[in-house]
Every structure is written in C-alpha cells, then in structure tokens.
C-alpha positions in Angstrom: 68.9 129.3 81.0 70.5 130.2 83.8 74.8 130.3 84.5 74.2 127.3 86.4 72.0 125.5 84.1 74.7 126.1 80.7 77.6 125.2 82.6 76.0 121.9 83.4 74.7 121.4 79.9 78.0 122.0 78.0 79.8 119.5 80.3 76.8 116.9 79.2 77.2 117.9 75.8 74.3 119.6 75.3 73.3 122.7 73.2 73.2 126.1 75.9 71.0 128.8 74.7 73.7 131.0 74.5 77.6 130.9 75.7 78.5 131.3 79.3 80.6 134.2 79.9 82.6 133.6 83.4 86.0 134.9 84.0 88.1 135.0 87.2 87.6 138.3 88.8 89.3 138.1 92.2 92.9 139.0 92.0 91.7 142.3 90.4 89.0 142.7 92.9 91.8 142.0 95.7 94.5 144.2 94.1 91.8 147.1 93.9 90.5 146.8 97.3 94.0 146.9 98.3 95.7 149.9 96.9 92.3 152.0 97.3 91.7 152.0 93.4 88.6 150.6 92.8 86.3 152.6 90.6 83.8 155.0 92.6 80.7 153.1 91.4 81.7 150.3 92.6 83.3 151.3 95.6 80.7 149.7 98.4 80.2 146.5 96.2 81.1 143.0 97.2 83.1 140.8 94.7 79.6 138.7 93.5 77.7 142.8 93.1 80.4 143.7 90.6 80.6 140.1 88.2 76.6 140.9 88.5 77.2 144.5 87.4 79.4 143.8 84.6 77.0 141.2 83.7 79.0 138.1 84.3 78.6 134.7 85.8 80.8 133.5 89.0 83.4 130.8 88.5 82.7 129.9 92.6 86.0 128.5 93.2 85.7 128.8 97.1 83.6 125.5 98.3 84.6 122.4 100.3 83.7 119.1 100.9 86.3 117.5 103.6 88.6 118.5 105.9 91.7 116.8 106.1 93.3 116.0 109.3 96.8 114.1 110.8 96.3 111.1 113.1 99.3 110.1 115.1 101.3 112.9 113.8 102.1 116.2 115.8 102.1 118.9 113.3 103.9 122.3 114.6 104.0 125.5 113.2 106.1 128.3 114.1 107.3 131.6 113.0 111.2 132.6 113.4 113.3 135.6 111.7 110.8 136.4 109.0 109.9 132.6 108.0 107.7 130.6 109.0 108.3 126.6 109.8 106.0 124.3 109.8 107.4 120.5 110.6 106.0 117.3 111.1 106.9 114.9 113.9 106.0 110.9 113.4 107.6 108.0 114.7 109.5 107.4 111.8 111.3 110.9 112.4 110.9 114.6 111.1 110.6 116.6 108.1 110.3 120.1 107.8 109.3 123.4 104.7 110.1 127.0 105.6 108.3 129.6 103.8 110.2 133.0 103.6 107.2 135.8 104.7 107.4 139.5 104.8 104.6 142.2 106.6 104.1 143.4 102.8 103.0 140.6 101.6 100.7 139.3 104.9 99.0 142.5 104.9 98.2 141.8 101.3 96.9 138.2 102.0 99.3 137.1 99.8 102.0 133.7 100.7 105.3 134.1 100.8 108.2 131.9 99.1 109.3 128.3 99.9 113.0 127.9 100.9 113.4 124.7 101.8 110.5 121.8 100.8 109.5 119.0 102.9 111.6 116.1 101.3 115.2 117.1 100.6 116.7 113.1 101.0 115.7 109.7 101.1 114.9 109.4 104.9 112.7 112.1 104.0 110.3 109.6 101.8 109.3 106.9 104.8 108.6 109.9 107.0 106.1 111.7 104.8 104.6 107.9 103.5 103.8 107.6 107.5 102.4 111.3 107.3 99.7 109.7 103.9 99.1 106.8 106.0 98.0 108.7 109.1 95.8 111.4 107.0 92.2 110.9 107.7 89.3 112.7 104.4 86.7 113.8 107.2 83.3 114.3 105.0 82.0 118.0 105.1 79.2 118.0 102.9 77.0 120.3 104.9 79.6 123.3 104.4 79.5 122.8 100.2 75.6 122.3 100.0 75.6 125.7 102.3 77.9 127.4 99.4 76.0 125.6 96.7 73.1 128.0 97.7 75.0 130.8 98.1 76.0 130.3 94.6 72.6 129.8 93.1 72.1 130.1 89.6 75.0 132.4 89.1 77.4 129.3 88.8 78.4 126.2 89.5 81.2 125.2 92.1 84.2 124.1 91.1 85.9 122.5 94.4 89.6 121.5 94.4 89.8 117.8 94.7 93.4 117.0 94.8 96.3 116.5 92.3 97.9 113.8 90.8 100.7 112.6 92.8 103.8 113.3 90.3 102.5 116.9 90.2 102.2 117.2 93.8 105.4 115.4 94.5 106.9 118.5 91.9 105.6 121.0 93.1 104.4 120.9 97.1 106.8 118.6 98.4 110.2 118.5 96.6 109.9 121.6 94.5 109.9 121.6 91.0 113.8 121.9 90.0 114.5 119.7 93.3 111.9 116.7 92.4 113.5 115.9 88.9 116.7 115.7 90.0 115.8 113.4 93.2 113.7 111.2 90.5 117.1 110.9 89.1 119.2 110.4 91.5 116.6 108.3 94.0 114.3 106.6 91.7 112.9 103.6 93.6 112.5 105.8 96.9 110.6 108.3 94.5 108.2 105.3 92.8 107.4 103.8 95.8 106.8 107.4 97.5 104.3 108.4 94.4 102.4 104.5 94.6 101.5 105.2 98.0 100.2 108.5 97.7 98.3 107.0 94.8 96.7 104.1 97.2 96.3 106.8 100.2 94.2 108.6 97.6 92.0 106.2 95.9 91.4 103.8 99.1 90.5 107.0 101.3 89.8 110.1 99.7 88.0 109.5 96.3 85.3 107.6 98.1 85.1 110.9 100.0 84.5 112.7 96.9 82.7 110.2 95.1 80.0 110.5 97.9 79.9 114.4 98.2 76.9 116.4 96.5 80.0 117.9 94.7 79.1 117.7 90.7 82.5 119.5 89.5 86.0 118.7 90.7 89.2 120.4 89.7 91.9 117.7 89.5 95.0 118.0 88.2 96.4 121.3 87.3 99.8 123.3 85.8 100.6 120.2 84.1 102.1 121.6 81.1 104.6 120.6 77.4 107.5 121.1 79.9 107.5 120.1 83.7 105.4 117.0 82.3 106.5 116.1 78.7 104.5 113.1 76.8 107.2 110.7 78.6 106.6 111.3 82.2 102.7 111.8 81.4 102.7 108.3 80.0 104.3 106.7 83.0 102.7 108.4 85.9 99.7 110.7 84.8 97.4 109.0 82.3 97.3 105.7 84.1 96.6 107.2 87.6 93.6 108.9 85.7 92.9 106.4 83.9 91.8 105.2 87.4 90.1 108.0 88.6 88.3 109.2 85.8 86.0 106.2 85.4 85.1 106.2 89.1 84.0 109.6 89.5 81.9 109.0 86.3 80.3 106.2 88.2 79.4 108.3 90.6 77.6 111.1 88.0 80.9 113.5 88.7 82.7 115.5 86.3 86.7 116.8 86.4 88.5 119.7 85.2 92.0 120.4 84.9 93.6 123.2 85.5 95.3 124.3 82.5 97.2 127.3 82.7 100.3 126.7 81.1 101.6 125.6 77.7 99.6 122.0 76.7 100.9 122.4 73.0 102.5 119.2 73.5 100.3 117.1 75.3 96.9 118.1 74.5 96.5 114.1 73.4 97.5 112.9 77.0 95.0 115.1 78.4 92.3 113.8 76.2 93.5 110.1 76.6 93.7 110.7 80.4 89.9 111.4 80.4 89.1 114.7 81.7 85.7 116.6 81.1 87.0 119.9 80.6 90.4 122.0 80.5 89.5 125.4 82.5 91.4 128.6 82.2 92.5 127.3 79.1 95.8 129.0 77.8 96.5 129.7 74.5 98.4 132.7 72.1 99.9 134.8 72.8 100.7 133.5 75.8 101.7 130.4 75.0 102.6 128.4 71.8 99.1 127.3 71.2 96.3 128.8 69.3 92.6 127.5 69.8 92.4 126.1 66.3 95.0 123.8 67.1 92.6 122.6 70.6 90.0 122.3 68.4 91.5 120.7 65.7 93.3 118.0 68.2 90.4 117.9 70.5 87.0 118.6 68.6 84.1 119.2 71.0 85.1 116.1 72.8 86.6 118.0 75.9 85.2 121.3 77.1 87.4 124.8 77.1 86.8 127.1 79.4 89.1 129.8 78.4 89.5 131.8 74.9 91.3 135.4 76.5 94.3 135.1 77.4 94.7 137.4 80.5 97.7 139.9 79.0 95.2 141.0 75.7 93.2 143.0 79.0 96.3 144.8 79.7 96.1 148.3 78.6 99.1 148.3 76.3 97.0 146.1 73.7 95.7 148.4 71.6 91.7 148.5 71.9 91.1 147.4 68.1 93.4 144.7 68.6 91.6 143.2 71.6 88.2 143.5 70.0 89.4 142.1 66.4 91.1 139.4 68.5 87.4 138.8 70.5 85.4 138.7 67.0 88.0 135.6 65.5 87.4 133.8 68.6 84.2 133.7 68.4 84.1 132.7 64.9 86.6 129.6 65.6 84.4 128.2 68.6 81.3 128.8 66.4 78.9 127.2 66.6 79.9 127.5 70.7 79.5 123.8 71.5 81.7 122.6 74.5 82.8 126.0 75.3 82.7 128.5 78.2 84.0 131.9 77.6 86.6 132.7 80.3 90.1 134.5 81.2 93.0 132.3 81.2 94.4 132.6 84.1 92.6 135.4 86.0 91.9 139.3 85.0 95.0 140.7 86.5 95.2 144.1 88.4 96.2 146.0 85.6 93.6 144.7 83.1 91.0 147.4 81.7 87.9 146.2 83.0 86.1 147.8 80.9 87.2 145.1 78.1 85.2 142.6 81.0 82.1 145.2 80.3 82.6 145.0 75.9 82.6 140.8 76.0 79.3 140.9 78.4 78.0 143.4 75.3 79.6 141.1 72.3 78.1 138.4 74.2 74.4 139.9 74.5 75.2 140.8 70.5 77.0 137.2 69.5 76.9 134.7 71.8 73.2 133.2 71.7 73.3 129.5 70.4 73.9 128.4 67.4 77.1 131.3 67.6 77.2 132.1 63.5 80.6 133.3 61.9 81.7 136.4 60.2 84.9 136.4 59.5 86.7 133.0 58.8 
C-alpha cells in the first residue's frame, strides 16, 4: 500500500498493511532553513526530498478548494508604527484588529501578535453579521485537484475547512480571554452573532465543500478540557456538528479535528459530535492524557493520528527514554487499527531528527499489520 492508500483505509476502517508513519516536518524545516542549520546532506533538498529521505509520508496540509471574497464591503489594510490595521467598512459602520509586527519576525515568515480584535462591543456584532452576510465561498477545485497530484501517493490532503463558530468567535474575532467575558456580559448579541455565522456557513459554504473533490477536511480545532469545558461543548459545539457531520458523510467526506490541546475532559463530546479522526493527537506528557485512556473511552471508533508528543524529540529526553517510550506505544495501539503514527503538534526546531530517522526504522521493524505486543 501506498501513504495515500492507508490513510484512506484507516479512515474507512479497514485493516492497512502496515501503520502510516507521517509527522509534521515544516516548522523544523523552516527554522533550519532560517538560521543556516540544516544538516549538510540535506542542505539542497526541498521539504517533500527530506520526509522522503527519512522515509516518511507527507501530512499535505497546504491545498485549497475556495477562495473567499467580501461583497459590498471595502476591506483596507494598512501598516502604521510597527502594526498593521486591517478594518472593514460596511453600511452598518466599522470594525477594526491590529496586529503588533516586527522586521524579526517578517523576515522569518512568521505573524505577529493581535492587540486589539475585531469585536470589542455590541455595535461591533451587526457590523461583522453584515460582513457574514456579504461573504461569497467562490469554488476552486481546479487549484486542489492540481495539489492532489502534486501529492500523489505520498499523502492525502488534509484542507482546512472552517471552524466551528464558538471557536472562531474565541479565538479570531474577540480573543480568547475577551470572548468569555462578552458572552457574559452581552449574551443575546453573542447568540444571535454565533446563529448567524452558523447559517452563513451551512446555507453557503458547506455546499462548497460538500461539492469539492476534497475527501479530508480539518474542521474544528484547539478545542480543548478548558477554553471549551463539557458545558459550553454541549450548548454550541456538538449540535452545530451534529449538523455538519452527517452532511459531509452524505457527500462521501470525512473530518478531522485538530486536537492539540488537553481533550482529557471531553474526549466523549468529540466522539458524540461525530468526527472521523482527532489529528495531532496530544497526549502525556504534555498533557493530562495518556493514550490508554483515548482508547479506552474511544476504542477504534475514531482515528488518532498522533502518539509522540512533540517535547520527547527534544534533546534533553534521554535517548533510552524516548525509545522505551516508542516500544509501549506501539504495544497499546496494537494491533494498529484506526491509527496513524504522527507528532503532536509538529517536530519543533530543536527536536533531534534523528529520533524522526529511528521510528521510520521501528516502523520497517514493528509496524507491518497485525502490530503484535511485547511488552504489556
């Protein structure tokens, strides 16, 4: 089988031939390229040569499927004593975010820090609900059946689909700490401000992805035990998914969430919300969450993608400890059903990649389908 052709069977619950081995490669890559410290033999090689050299598939993370664009609003950007503004004009008045920038950071390609979010007040809500009513999902599928290719059988593309509106609302518009507090202290401008970006969304951009060549959408992501406890996942996550879910099914799709944060108290909302598959799965010692307790809540019945949690690559974990850690994991996921083998979040720019180069070998030695145990 090929990268492609496992990923594809694990999310349709079928047996791989052996388990796919994909990690997130690009902050390292970027970091290395950057400060001149990439290793000599892989000095002249593109991101896609190395995963290849250190035998590795490609999460492909990069493709689209739409473009989204403003209809009867005047969007301006401008840059002003290190910040840069971007506001939006409408009928219904303006609302502005500031992002904080530094020459550091651009000539790293990296963003800088929001300052001030788009909705600070209740005016603010009926100005951004006529920005949702004037966005326009303009189709694109040409540009994702091009990266498809480019992909091949290395991977298969995961393409960003959207979030759910509480989480988008928290983090994008009001700003975590900010957003609580307005839900407190403006909760019907708030409710009515999240039911319309749940209408914009189903009404005109899930038919958008429904009837893309896409097969894997990421939807939904840093949801996590604290920012959205069991409470506010009951009342505004599960039953927008609840929604979605069934629809892309329809429509042969499958959805991931992004889940690189601590899930040790929701992990049964995320199954009851429906997705396919948790990706970048985090678990101990990062968080307070071990993957006996995923499998134990879960079973097979969602997929992880995940199992190394990003800071055992850093070089002050001892070697032996990494490697012991490596053999127990395999041993709990045995016999590998419903599994990909991935870093959660990302290998960082300090990790010893040569760790990436011992799981591609443990792999070759362990990994082939049915995975058998040793240890437990």
């Amino acid at each position: 089988m090929t990268d492609r052709e496992r990923i594809l069977a694990i999310l349709d619950h079928r047996a791989p031939d052996r388990l796919p081995w994909i990690p997130r490669l690009k902050l390292w890559y970027q970091a290395r390229r950057i400060t001149g410290t990439m290793p000599q033999k892989w000095r002249d090689l593109s991101l896609r040569e190395i995963e290849r050299a250190l035998g590795v598939g490609t999460p492909a993370r990069e493709g689209t499927y739409c473009e989204v664009e403003l209809d009867g609003v005047e969007c301006v950007e401008r840059s002003e004593d290190g910040r840069s503004i971007t506001e939006y004009h409408t009928s219904r008045g303006t609302v502005r975010a500031v992002m904080r920038t530094s020459e550091t950071l651009e000539r790293q390609g990296l963003p800088g820090r929001l300052e001030e979010y788009l909705l600070k007040q209740p005016r603010d809500y009926r100005v951004w609900e006529y920005v949702l009513e004037h966005t326009v999902w303009k189709p694109r599928y040409d540009a994702y059946r091009t990266y498809d290719e480019e992909i091949g059988d290395e991977g298969l593309p995961m393409v960003r689909g959207g979030d759910v509106p509480l989480h988008e609302f928290a983090q994008a518009l009001a700003g975590y700490e900010n957003a609580f507090f307005q839900l407190a202290d403006y909760p019907e401008e708030v409710e009515h401000l999240l039911e319309v970006m749940h209408v914009v969304q189903r009404e005109r951009h899930w038919p958008v992805m429904a009837d893309s060549p896409v097969r894997l959408f990421l939807h939904g992501l840093h949801l996590s035990s604290q920012f959205t406890p069991p409470h506010l996942f009951e009342r505004y996550i599960t039953p927008y998914y609840r929604e979605l879910m069934p629809y892309m099914h329809e429509h042969g799709k499958y959805v991931a969430m992004h889940a690189d944060a601590d899930t040790s108290q929701i992990l049964g909302h995320i199954e009851e919300a429906g997705w396919d598959m948790v990706e970048c799965f985090t678990t101990a010692p990062m968080v307070p969450l071990t993957m006996e307790q995923a499998r134990d809540e879960w079973g097979t019945r969602i997929v992880i993608w995940g199992g190394i949690p990003s800071n055992l690559l850093a070089p002050s974990v001892p070697e032996e400890e990494f490697r012991a850690y490596m053999q127990r994991l395999l041993d709990i996921i045995a016999p590998g059903d419903a599994f990909i083998l991935g870093v959660a979040d990302n290998v960082m720019p300090d990790s010893v990649i040569d760790r990436i180069a011992w799981v591609s070998e443990l792999v070759e030695e362990r990994g082939n389908y049915p995975v058998t145990r040793k240890t437990l």
